[in-house]
Each structure stands twice: as structure tokens, then as C-alpha cells.
mmCIF file as Biopython writes it, N, C-alpha, C and O atoms, coordinates in Angstrom:
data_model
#
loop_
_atom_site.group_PDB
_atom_site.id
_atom_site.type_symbol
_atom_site.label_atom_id
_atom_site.label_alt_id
_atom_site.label_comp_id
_atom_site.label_asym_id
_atom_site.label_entity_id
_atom_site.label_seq_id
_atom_site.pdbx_PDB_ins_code
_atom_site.Cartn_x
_atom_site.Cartn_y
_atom_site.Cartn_z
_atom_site.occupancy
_atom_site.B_iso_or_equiv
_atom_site.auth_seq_id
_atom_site.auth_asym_id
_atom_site.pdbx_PDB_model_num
ATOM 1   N N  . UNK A ? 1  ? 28.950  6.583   -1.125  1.0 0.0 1  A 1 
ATOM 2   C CA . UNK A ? 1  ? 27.657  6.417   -0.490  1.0 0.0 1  A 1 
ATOM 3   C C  . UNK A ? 1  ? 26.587  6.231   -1.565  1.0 0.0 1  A 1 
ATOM 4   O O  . UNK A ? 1  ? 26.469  6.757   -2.672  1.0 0.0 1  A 1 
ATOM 5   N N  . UNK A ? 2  ? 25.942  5.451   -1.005  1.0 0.0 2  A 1 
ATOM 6   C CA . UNK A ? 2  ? 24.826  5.097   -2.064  1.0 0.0 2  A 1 
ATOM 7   C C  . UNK A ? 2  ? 23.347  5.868   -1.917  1.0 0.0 2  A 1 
ATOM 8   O O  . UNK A ? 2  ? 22.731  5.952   -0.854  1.0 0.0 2  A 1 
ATOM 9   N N  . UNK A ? 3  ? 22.921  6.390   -3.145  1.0 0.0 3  A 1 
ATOM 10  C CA . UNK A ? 3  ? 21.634  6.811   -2.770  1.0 0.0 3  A 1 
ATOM 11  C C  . UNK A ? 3  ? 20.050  6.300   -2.778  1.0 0.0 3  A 1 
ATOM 12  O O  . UNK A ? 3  ? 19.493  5.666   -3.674  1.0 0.0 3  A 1 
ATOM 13  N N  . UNK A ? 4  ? 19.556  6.709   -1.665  1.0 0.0 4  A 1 
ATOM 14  C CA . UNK A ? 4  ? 18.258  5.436   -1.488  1.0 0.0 4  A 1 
ATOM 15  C C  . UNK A ? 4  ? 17.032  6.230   -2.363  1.0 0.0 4  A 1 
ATOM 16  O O  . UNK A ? 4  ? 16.727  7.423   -2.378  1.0 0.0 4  A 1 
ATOM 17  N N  . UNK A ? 5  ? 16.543  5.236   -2.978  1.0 0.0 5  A 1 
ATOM 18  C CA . UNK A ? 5  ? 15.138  5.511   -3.100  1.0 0.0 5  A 1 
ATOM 19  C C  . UNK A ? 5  ? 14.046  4.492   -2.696  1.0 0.0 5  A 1 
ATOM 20  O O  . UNK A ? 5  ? 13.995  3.333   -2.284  1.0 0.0 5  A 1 
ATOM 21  N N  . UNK A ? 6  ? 13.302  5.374   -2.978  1.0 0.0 6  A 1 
ATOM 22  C CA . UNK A ? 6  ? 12.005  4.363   -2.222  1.0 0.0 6  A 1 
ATOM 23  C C  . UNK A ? 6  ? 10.708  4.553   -3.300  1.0 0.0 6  A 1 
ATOM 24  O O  . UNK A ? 6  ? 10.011  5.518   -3.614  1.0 0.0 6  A 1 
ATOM 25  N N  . UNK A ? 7  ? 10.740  3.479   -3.601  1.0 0.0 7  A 1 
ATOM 26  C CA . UNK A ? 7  ? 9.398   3.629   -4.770  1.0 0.0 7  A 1 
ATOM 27  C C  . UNK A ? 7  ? 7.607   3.338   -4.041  1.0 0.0 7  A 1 
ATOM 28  O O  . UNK A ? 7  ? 7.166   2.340   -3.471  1.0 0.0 7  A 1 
ATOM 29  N N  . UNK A ? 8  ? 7.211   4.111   -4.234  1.0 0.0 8  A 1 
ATOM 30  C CA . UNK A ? 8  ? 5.990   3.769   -3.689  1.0 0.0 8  A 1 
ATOM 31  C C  . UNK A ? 8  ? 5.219   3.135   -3.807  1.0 0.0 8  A 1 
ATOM 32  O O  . UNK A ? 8  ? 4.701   3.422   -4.886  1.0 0.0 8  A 1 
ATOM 33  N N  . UNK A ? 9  ? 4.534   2.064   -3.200  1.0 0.0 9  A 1 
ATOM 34  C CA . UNK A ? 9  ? 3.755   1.066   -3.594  1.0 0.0 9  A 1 
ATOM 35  C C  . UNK A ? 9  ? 3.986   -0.285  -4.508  1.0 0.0 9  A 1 
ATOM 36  O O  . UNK A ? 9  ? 4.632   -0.140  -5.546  1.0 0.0 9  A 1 
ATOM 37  N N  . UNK A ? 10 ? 3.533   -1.474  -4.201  1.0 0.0 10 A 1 
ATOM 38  C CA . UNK A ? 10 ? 3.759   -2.827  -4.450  1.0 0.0 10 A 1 
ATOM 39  C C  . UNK A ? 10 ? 2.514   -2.418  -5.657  1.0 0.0 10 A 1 
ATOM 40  O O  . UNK A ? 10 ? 1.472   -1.843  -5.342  1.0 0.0 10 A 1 
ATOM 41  N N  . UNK A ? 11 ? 2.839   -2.814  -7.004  1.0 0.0 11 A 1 
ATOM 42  C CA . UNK A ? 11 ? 2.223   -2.417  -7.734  1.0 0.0 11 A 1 
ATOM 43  C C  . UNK A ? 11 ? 1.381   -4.057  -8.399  1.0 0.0 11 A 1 
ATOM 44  O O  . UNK A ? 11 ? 2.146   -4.881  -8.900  1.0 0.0 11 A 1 
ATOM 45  N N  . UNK A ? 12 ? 0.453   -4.263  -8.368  1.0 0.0 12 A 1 
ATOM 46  C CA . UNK A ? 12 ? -0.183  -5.467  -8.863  1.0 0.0 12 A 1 
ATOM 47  C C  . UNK A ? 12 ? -1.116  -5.593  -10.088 1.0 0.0 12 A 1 
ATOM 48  O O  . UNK A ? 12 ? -1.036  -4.567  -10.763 1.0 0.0 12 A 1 
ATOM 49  N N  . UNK A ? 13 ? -1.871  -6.391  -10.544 1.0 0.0 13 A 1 
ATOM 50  C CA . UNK A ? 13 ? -2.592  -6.816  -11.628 1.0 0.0 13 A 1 
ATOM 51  C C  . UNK A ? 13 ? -3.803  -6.554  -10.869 1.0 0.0 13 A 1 
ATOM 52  O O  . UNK A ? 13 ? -3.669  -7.038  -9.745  1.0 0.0 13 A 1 
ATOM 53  N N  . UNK A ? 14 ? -4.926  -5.991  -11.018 1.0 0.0 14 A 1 
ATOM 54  C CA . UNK A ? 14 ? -5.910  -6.104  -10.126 1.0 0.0 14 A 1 
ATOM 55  C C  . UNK A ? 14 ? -7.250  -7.197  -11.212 1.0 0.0 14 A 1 
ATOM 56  O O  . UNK A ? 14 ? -7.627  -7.243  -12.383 1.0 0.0 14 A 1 
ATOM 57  N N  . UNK A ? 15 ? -7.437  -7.643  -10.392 1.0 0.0 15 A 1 
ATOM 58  C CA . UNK A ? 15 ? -8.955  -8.936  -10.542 1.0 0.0 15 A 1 
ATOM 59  C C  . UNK A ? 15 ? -10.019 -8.224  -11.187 1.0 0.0 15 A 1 
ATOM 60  O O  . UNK A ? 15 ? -10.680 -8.711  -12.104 1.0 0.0 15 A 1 
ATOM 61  N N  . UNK A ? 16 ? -10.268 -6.548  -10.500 1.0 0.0 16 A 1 
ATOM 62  C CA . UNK A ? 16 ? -11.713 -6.002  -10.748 1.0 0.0 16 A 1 
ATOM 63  C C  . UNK A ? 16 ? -11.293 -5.377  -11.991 1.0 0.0 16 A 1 
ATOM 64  O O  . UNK A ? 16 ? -11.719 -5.789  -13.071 1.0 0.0 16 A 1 
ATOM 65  N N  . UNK A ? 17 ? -10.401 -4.311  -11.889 1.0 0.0 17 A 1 
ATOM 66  C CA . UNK A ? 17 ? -9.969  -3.672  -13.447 1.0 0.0 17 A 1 
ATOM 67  C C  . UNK A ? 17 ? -8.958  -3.693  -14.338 1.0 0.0 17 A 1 
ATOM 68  O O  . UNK A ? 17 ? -8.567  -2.903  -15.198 1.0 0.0 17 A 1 
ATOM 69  N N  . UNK A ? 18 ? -8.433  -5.313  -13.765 1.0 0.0 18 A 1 
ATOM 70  C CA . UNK A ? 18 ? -7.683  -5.740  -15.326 1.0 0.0 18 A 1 
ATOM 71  C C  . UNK A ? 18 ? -6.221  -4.613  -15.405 1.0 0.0 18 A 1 
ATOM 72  O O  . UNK A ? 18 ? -5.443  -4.728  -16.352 1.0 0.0 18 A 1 
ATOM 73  N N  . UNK A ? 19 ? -6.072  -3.940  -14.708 1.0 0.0 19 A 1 
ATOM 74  C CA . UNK A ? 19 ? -4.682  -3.040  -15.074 1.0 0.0 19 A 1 
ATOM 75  C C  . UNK A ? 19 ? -4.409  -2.757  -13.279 1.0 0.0 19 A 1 
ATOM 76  O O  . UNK A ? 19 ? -5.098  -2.753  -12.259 1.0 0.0 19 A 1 
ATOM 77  N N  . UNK A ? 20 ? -2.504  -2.468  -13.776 1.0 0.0 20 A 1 
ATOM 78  C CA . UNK A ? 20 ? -1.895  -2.633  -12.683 1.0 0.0 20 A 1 
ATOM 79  C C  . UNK A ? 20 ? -2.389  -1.427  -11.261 1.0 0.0 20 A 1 
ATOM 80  O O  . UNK A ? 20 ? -3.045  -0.443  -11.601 1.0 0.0 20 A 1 
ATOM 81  N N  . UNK A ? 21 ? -2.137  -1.548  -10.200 1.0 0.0 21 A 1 
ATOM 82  C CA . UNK A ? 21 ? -2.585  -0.757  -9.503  1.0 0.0 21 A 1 
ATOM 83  C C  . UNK A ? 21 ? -1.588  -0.870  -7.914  1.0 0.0 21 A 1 
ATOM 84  O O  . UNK A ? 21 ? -0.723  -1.705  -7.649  1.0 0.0 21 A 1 
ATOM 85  N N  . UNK A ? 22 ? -1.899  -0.151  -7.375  1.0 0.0 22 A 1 
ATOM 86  C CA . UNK A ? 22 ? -0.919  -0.048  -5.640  1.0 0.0 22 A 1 
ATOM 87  C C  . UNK A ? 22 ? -1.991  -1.380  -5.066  1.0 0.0 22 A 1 
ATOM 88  O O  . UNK A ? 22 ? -3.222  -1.389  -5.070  1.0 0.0 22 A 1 
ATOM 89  N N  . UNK A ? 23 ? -1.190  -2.286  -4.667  1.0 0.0 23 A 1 
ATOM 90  C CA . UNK A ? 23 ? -1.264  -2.805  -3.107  1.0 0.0 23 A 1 
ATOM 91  C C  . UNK A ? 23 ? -2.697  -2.758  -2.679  1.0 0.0 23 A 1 
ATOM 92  O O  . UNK A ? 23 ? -3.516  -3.677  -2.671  1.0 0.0 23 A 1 
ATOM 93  N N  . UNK A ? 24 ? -2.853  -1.395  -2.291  1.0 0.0 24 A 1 
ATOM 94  C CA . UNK A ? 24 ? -3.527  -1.092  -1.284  1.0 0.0 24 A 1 
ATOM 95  C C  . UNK A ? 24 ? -4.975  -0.644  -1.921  1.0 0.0 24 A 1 
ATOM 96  O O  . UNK A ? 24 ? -5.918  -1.008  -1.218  1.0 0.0 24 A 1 
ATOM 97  N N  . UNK A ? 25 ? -5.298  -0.015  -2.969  1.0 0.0 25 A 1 
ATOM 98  C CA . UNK A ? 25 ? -5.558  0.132   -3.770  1.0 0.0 25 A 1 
ATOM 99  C C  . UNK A ? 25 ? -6.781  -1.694  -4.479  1.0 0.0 25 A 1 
ATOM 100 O O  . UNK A ? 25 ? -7.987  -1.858  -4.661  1.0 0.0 25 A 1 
ATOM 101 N N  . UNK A ? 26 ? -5.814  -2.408  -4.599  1.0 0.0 26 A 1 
ATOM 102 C CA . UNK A ? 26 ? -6.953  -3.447  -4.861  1.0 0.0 26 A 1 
ATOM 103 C C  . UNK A ? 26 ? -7.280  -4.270  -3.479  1.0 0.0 26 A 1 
ATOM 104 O O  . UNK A ? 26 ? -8.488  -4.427  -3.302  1.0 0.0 26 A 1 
ATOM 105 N N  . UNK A ? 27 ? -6.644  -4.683  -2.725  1.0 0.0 27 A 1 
ATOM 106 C CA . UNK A ? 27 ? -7.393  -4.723  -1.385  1.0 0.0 27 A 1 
ATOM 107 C C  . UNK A ? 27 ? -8.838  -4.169  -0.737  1.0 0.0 27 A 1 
ATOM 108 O O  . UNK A ? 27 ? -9.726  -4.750  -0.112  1.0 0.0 27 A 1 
ATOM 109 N N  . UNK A ? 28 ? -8.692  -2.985  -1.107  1.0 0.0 28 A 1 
ATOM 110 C CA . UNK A ? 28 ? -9.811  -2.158  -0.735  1.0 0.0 28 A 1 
ATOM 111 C C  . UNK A ? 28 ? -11.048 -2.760  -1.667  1.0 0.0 28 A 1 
ATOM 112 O O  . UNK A ? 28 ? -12.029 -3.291  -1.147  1.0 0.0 28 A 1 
ATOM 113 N N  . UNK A ? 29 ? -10.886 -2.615  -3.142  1.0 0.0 29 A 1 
ATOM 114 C CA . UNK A ? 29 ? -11.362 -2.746  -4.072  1.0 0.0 29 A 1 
ATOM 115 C C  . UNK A ? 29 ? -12.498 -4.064  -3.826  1.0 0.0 29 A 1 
ATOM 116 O O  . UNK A ? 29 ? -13.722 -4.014  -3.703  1.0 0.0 29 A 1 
ATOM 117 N N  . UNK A ? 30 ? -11.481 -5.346  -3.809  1.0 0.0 30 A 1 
ATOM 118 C CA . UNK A ? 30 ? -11.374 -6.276  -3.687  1.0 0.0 30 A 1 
ATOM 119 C C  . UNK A ? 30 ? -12.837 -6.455  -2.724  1.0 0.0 30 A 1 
ATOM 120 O O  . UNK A ? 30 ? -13.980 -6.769  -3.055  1.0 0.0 30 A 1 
ATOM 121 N N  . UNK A ? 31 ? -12.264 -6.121  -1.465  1.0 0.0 31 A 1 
ATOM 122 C CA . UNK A ? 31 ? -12.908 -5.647  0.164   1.0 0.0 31 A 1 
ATOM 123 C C  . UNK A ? 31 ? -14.595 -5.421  0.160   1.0 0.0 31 A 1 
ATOM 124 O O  . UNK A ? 31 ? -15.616 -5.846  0.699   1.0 0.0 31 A 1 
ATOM 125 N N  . UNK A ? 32 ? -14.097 -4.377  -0.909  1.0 0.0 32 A 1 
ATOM 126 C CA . UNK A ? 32 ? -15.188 -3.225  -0.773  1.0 0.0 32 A 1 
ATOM 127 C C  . UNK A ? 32 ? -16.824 -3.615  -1.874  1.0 0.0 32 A 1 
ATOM 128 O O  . UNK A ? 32 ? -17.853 -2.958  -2.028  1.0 0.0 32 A 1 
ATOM 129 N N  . UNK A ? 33 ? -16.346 -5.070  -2.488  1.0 0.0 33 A 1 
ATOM 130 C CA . UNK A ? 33 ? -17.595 -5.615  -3.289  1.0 0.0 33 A 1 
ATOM 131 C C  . UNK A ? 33 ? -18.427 -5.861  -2.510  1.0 0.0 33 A 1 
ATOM 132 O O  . UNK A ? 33 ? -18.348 -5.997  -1.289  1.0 0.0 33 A 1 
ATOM 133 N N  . UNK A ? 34 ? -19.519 -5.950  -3.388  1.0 0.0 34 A 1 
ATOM 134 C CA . UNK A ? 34 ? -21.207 -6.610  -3.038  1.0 0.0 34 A 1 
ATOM 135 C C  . UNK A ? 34 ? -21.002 -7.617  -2.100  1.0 0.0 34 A 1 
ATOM 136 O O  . UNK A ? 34 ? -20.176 -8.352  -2.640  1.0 0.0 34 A 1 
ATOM 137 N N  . UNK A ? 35 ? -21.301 -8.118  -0.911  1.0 0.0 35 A 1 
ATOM 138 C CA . UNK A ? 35 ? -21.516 -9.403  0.087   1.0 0.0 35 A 1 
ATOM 139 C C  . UNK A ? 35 ? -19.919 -9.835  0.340   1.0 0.0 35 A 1 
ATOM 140 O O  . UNK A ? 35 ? -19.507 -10.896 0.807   1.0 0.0 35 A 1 
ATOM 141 N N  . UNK A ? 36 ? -19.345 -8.969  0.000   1.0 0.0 36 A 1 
ATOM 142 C CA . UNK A ? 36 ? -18.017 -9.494  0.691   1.0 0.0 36 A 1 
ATOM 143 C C  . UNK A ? 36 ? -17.567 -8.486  2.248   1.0 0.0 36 A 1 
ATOM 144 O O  . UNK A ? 36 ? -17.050 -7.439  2.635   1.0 0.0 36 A 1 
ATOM 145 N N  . UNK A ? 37 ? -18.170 -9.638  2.644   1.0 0.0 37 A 1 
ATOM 146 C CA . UNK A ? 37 ? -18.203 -9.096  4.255   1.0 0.0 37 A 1 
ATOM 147 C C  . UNK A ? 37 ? -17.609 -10.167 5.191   1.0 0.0 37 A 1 
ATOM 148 O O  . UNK A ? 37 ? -17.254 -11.323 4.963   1.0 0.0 37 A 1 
ATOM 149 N N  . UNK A ? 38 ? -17.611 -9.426  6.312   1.0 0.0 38 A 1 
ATOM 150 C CA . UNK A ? 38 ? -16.300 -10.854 7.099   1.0 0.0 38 A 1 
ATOM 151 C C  . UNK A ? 38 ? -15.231 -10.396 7.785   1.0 0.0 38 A 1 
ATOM 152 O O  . UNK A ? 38 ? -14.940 -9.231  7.513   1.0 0.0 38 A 1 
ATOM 153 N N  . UNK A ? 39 ? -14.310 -11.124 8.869   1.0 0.0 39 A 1 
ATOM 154 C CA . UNK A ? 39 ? -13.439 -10.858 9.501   1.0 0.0 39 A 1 
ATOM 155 C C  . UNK A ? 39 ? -12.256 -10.857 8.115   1.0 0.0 39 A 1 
ATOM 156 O O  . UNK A ? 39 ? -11.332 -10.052 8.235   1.0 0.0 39 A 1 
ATOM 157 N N  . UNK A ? 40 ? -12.276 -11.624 6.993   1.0 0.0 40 A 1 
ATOM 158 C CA . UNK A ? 40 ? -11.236 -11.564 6.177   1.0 0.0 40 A 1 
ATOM 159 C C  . UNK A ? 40 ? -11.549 -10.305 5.545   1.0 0.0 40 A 1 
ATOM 160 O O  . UNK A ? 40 ? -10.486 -9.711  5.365   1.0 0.0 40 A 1 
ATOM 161 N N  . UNK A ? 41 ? -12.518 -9.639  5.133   1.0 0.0 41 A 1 
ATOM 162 C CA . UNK A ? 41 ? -12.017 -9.102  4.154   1.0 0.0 41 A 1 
ATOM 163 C C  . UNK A ? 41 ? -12.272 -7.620  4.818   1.0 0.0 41 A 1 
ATOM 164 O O  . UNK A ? 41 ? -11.984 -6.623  4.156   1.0 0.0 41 A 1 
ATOM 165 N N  . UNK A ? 42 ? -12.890 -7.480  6.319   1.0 0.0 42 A 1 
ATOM 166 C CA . UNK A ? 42 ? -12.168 -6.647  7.201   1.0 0.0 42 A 1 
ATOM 167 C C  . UNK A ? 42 ? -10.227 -6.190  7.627   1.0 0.0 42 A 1 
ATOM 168 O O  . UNK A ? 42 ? -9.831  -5.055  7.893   1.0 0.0 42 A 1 
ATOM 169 N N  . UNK A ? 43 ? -9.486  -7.272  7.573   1.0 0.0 43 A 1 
ATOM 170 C CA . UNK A ? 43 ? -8.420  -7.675  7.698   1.0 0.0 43 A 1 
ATOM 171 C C  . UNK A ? 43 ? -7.548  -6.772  6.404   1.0 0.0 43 A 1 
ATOM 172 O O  . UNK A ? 43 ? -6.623  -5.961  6.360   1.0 0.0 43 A 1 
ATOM 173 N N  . UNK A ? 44 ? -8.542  -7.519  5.347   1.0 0.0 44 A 1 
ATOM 174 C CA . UNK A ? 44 ? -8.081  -6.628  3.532   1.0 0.0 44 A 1 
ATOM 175 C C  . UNK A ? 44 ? -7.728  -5.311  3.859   1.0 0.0 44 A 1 
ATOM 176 O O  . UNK A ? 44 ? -6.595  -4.879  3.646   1.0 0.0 44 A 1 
ATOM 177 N N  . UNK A ? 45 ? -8.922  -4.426  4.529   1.0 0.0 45 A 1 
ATOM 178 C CA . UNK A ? 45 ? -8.889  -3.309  4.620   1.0 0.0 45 A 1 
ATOM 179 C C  . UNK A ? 45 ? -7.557  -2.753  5.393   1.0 0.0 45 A 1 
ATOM 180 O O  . UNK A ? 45 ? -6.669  -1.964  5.073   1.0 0.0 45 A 1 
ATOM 181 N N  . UNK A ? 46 ? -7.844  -3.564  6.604   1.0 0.0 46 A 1 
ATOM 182 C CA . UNK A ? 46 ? -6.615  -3.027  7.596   1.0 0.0 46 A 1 
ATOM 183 C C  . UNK A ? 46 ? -5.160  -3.380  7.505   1.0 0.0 46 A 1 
ATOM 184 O O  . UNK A ? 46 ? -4.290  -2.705  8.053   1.0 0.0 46 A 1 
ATOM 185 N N  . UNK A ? 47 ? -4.921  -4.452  6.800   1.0 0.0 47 A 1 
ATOM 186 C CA . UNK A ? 47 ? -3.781  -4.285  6.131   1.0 0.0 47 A 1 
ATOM 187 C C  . UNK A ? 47 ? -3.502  -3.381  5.019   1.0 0.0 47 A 1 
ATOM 188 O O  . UNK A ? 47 ? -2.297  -3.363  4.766   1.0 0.0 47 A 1 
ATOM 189 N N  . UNK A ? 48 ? -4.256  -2.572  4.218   1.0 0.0 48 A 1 
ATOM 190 C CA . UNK A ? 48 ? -4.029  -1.784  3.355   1.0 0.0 48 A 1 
ATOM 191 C C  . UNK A ? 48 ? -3.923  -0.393  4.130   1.0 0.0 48 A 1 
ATOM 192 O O  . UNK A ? 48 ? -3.548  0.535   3.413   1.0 0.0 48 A 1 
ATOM 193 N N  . UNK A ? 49 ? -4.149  -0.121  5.284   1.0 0.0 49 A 1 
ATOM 194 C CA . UNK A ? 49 ? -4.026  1.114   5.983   1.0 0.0 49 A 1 
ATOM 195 C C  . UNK A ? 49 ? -3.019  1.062   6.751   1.0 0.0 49 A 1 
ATOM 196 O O  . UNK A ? 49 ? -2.407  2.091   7.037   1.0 0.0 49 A 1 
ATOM 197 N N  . UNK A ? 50 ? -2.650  -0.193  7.243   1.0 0.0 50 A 1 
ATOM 198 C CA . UNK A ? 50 ? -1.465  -0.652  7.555   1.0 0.0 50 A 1 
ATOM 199 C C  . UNK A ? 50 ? -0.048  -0.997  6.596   1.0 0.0 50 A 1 
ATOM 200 O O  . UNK A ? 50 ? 0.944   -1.484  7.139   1.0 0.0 50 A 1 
ATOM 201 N N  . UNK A ? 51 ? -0.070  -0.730  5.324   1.0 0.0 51 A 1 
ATOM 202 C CA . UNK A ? 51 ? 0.634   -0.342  4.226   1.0 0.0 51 A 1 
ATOM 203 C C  . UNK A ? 51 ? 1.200   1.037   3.900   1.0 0.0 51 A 1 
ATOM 204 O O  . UNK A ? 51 ? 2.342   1.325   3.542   1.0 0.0 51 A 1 
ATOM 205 N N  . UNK A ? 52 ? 0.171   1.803   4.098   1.0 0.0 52 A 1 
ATOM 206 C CA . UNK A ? 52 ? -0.116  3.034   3.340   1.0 0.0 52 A 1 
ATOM 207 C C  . UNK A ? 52 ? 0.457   3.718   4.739   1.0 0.0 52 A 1 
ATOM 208 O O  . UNK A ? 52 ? 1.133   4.744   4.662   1.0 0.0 52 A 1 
ATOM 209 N N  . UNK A ? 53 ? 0.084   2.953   6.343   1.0 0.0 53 A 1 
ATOM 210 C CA . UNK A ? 53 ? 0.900   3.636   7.258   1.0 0.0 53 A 1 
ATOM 211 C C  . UNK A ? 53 ? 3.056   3.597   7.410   1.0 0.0 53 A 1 
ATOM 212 O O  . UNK A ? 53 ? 4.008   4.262   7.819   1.0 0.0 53 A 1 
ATOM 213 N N  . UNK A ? 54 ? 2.703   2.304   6.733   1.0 0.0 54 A 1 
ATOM 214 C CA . UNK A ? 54 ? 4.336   2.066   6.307   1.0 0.0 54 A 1 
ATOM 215 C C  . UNK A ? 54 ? 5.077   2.314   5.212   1.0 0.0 54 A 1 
ATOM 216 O O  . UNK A ? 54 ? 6.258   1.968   5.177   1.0 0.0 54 A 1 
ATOM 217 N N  . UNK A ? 55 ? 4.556   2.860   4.317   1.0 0.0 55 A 1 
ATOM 218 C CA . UNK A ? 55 ? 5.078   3.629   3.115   1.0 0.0 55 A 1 
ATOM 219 C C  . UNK A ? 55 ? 5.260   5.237   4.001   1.0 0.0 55 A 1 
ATOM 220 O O  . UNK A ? 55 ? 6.346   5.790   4.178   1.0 0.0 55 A 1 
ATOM 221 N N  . UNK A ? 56 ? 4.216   5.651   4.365   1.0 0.0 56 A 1 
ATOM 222 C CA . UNK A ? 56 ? 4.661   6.906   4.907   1.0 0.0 56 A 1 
ATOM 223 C C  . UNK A ? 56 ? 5.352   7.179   5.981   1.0 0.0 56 A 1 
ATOM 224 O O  . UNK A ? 56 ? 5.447   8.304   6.470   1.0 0.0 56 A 1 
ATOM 225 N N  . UNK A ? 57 ? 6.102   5.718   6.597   1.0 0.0 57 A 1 
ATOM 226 C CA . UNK A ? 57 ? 6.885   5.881   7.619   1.0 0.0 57 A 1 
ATOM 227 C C  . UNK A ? 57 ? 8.306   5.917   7.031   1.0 0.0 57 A 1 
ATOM 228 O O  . UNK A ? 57 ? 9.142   6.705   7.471   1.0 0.0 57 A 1 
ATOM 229 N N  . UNK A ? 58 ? 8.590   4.993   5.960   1.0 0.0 58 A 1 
ATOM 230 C CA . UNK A ? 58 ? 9.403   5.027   5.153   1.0 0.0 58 A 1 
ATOM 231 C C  . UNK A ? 58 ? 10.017  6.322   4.688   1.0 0.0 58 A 1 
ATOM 232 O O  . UNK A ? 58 ? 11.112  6.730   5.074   1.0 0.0 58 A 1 
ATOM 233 N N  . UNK A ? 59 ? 9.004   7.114   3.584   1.0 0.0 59 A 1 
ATOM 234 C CA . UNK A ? 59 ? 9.203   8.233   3.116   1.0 0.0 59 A 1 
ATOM 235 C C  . UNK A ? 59 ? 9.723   9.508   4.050   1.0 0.0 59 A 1 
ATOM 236 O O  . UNK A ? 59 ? 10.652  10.264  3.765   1.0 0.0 59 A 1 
ATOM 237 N N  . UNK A ? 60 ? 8.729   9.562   5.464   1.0 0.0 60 A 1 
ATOM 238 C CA . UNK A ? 60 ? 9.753   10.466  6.669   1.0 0.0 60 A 1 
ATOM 239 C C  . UNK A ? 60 ? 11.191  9.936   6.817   1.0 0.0 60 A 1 
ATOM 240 O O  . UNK A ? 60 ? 12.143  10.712  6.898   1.0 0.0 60 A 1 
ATOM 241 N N  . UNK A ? 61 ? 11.273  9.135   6.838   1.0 0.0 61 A 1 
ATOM 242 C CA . UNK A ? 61 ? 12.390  8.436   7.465   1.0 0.0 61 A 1 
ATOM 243 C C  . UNK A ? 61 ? 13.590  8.888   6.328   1.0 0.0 61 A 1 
ATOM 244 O O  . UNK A ? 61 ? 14.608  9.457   6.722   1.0 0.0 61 A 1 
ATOM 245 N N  . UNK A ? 62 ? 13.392  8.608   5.017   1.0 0.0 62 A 1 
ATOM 246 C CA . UNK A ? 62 ? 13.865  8.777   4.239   1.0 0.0 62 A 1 
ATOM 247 C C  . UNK A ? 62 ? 14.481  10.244  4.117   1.0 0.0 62 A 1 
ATOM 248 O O  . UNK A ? 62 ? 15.696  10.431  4.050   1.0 0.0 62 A 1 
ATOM 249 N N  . UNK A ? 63 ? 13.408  11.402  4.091   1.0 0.0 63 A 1 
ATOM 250 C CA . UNK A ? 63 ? 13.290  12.665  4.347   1.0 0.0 63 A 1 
ATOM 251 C C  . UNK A ? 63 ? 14.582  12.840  4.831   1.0 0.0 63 A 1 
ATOM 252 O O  . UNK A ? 63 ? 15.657  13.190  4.344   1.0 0.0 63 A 1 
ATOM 253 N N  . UNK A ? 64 ? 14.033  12.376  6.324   1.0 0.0 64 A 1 
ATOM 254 C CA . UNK A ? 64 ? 14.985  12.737  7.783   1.0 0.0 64 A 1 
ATOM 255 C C  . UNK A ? 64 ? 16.556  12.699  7.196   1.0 0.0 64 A 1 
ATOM 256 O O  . UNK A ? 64 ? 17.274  13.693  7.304   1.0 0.0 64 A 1 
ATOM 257 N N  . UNK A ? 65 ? 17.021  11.473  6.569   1.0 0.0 65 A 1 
ATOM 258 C CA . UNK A ? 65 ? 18.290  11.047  6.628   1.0 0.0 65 A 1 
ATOM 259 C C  . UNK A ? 65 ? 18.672  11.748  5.284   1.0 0.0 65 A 1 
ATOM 260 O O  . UNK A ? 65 ? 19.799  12.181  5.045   1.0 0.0 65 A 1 
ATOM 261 N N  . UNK A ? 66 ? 17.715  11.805  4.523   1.0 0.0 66 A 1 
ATOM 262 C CA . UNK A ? 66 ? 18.338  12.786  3.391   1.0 0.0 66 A 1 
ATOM 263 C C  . UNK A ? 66 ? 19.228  14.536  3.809   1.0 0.0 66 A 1 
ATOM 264 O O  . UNK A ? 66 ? 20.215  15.112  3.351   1.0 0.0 66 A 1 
ATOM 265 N N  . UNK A ? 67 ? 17.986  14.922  5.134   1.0 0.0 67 A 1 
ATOM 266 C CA . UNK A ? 67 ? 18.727  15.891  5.299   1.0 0.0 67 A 1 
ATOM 267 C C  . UNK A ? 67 ? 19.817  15.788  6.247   1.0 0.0 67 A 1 
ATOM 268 O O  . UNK A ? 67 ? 20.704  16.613  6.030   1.0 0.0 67 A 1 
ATOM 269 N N  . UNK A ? 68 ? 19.925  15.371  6.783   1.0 0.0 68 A 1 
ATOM 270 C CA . UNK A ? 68 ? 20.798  15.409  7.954   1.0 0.0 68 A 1 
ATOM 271 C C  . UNK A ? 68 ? 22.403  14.903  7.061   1.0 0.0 68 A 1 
ATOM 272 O O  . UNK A ? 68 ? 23.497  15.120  7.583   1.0 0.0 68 A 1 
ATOM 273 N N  . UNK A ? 69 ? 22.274  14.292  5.822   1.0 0.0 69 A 1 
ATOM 274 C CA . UNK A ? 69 ? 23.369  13.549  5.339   1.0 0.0 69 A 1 
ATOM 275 C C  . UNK A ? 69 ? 23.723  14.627  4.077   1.0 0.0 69 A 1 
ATOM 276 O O  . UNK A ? 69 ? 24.664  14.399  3.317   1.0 0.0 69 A 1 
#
């Protein structure tokens, strides 16, 4: 049997500070500048909470089957 891991977060180059960072993390960033406003970069946001909700669905899940196995 093989054992799973799960690494957290899609790790990227970010635009604003030049060093790597989570996913979700420069989305926000990104999002969260001066006049960047809008259905897109509303979207930024909610896909990054929508990330951060699927990493932690992952990690239960993971949990779960760790113990039971």
C-alpha cells in the first residue's frame, strides 16, 4: 500500500513580491490592489476561498482514511 501525501498549496512566483507564494495567497494579493475592482477580480477572490475550501477538504479526507487504514 502506498502512502498518500498531500502537499499544501500550488505554490507560484508572485507579480507583487517577486518570491514564491500559495495559490491563494497571490490571487488575493493580486485582487486586493489599488482600482482593481470588477466581476474578475471579485472571481480572484472567490476562487482562492474556493481553494483553500478544497485543500481542507482534502486534508479531512486524508485524516479520515489515515485512520480508519
Amino acid at each position: 500500500m502506498t502512502k498518500s501525501v498531500w502537499i499544501k498549496g500550488k505554490i507560484v512566483t508572485s507579480p507583487i513580491h517577486r518570491n514564491p507564494l500559495p495559490i491563494q495567497t497571490v490571487l488575493r494579493d493580486i485582487a486586493g490592489q489599488e482600482n482593481c475592482d470588477g466581476m474578475p477580480y471579485d472571481q480572484m477572490v472567490i476562487a482562492a476561498d474556493y481553494i483553500d475550501g478544497l485543500e481542507d477538504f482534502i486534508a479531512k479526507t486524508l485524516d479520515i482514511i489515515k485512520k480508519i487504514t
